[in-house]
PyMOL commands that place a pseudoatom at each C-alpha (Angstrom):
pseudoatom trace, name=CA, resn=UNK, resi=1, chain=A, elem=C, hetatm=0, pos=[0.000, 0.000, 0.000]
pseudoatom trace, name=CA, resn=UNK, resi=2, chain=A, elem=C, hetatm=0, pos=[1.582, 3.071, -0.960]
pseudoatom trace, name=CA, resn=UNK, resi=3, chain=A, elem=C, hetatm=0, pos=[0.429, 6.312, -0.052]
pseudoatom trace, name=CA, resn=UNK, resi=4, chain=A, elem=C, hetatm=0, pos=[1.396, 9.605, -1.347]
pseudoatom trace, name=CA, resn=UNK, resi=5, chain=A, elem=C, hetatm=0, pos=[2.098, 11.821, 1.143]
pseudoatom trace, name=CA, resn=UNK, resi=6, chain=A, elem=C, hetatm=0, pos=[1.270, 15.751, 0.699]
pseudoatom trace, name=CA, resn=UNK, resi=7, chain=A, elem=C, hetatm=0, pos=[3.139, 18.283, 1.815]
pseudoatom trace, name=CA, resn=UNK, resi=8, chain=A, elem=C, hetatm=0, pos=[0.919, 21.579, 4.012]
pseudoatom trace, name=CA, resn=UNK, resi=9, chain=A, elem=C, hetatm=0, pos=[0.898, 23.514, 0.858]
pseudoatom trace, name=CA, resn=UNK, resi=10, chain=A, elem=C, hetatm=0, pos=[-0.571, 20.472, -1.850]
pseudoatom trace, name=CA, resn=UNK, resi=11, chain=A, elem=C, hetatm=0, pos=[-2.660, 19.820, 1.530]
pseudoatom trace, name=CA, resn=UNK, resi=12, chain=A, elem=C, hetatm=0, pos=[-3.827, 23.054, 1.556]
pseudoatom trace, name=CA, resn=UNK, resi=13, chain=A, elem=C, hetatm=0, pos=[-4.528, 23.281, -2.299]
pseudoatom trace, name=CA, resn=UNK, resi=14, chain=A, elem=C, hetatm=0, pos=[-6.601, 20.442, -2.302]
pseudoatom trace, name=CA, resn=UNK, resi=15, chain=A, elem=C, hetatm=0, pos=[-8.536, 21.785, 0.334]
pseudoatom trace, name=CA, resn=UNK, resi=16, chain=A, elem=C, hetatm=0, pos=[-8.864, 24.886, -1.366]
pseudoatom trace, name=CA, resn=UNK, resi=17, chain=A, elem=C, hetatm=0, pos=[-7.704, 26.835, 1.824]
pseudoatom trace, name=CA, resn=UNK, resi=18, chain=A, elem=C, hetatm=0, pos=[-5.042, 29.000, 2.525]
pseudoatom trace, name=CA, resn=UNK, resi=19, chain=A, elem=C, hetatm=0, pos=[-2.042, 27.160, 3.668]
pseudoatom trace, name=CA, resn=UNK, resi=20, chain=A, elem=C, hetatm=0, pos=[-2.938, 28.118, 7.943]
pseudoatom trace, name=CA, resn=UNK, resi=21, chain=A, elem=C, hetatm=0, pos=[-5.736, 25.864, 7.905]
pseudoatom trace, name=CA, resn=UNK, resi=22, chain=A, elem=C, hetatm=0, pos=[-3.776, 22.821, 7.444]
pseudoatom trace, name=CA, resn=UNK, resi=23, chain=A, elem=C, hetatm=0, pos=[-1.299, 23.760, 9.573]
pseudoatom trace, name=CA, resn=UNK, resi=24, chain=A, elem=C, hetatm=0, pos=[-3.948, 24.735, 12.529]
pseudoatom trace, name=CA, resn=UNK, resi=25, chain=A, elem=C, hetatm=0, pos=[-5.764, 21.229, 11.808]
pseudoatom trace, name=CA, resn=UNK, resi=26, chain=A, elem=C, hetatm=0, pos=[-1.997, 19.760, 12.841]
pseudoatom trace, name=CA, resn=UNK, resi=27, chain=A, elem=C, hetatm=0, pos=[-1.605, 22.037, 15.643]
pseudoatom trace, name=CA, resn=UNK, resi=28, chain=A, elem=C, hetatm=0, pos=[-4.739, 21.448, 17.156]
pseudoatom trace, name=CA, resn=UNK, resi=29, chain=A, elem=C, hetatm=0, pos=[-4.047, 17.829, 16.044]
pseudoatom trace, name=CA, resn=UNK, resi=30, chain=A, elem=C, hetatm=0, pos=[-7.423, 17.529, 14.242]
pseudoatom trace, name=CA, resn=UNK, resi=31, chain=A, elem=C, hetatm=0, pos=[-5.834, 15.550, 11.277]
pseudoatom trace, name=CA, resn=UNK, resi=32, chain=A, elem=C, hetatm=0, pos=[-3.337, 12.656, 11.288]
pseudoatom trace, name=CA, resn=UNK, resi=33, chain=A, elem=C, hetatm=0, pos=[0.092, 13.821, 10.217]
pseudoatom trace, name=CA, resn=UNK, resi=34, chain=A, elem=C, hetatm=0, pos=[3.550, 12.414, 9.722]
pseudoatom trace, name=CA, resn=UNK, resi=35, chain=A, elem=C, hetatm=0, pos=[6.341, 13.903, 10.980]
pseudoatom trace, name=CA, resn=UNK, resi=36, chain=A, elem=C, hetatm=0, pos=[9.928, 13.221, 8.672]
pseudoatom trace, name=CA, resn=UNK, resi=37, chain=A, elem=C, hetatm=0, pos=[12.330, 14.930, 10.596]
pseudoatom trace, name=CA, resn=UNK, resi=38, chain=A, elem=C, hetatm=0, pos=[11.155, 18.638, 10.719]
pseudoatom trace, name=CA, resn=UNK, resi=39, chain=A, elem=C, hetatm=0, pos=[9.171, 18.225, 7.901]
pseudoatom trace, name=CA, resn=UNK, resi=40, chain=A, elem=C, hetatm=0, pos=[5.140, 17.651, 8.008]
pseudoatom trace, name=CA, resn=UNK, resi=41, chain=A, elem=C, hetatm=0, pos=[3.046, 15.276, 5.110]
pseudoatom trace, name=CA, resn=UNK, resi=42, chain=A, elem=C, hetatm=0, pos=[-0.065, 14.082, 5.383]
pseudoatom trace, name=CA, resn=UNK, resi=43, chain=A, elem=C, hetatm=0, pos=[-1.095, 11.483, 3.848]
pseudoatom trace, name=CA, resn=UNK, resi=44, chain=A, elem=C, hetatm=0, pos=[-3.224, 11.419, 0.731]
pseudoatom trace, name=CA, resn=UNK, resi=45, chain=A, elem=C, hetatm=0, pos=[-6.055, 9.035, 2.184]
pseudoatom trace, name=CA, resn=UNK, resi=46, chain=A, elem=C, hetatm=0, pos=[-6.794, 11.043, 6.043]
pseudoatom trace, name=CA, resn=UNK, resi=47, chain=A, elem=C, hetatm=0, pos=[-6.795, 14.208, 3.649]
pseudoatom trace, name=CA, resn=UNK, resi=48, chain=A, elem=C, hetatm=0, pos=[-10.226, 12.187, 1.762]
pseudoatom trace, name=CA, resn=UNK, resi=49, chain=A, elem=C, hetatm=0, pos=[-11.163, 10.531, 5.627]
pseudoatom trace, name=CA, resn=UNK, resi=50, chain=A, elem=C, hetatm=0, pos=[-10.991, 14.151, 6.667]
pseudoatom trace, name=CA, resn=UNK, resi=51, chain=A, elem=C, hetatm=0, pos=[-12.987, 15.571, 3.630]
pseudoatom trace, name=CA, resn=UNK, resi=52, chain=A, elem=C, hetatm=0, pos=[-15.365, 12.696, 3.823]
pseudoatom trace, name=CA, resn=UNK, resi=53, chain=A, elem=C, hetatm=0, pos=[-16.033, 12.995, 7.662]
pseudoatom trace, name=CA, resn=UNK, resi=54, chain=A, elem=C, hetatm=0, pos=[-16.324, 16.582, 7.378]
pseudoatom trace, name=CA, resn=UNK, resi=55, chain=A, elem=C, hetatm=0, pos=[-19.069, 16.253, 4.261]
pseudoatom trace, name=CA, resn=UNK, resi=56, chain=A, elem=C, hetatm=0, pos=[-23.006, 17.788, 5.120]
pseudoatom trace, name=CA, resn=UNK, resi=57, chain=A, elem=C, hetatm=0, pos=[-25.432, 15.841, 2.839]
pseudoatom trace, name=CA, resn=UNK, resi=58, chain=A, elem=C, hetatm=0, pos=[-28.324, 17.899, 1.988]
pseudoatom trace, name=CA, resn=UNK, resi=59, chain=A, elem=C, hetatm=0, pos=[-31.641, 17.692, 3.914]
pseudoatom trace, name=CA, resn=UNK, resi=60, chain=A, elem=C, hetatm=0, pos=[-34.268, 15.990, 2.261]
pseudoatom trace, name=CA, resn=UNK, resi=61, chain=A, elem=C, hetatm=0, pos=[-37.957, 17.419, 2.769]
pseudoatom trace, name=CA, resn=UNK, resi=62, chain=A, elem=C, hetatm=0, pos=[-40.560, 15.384, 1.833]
pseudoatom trace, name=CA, resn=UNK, resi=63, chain=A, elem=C, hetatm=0, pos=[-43.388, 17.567, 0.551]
pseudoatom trace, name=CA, resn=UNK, resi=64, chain=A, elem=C, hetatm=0, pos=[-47.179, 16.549, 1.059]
pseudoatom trace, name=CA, resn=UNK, resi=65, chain=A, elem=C, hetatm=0, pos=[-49.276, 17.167, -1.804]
pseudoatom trace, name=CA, resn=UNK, resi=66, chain=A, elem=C, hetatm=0, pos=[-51.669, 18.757, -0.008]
pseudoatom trace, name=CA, resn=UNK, resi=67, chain=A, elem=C, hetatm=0, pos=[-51.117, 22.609, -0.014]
pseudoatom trace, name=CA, resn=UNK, resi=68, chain=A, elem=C, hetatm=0, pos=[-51.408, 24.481, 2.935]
pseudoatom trace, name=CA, resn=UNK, resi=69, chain=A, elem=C, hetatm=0, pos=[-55.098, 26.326, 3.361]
pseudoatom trace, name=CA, resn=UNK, resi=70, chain=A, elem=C, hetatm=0, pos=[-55.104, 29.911, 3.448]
for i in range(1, 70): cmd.bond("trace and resi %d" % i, "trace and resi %d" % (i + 1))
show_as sticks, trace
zoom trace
């Protein structure tokens, strides 16, 4: 199993953030992270856990077909 690890920036991209939010989700230890020396990656598949766990689904309504009376 390989799996690519991003750097905060790619991270960041993918996200569509600036590159702070990444780097407060690892601060505040919100996202898994490796550490490789000084340097910081996370890993391609907790950046889609973390999208996926973080994803609203829309409310369905279900509408009677009765109108309301005025």
């Amino acid at each position: 199993m390989s799996d690519l690890l991003l750097t905060v920036e790619q991270a960041a991209e993918r996200l569509g953030t600036t590159v702070r939010f990444p780097r407060r989700l690892i601060a505040e230890r919100r996202i898994a992270f490796v550490k490789v020396g000084r340097h910081v990656r996370i890993a391609e598949s907790v950046l889609d856990a973390y999208i996926d766990g973080n994803t609203v689904q829309p409310i369905r309504r279900h509408r009677s077909r009765y109108g309301r009376a005025a």
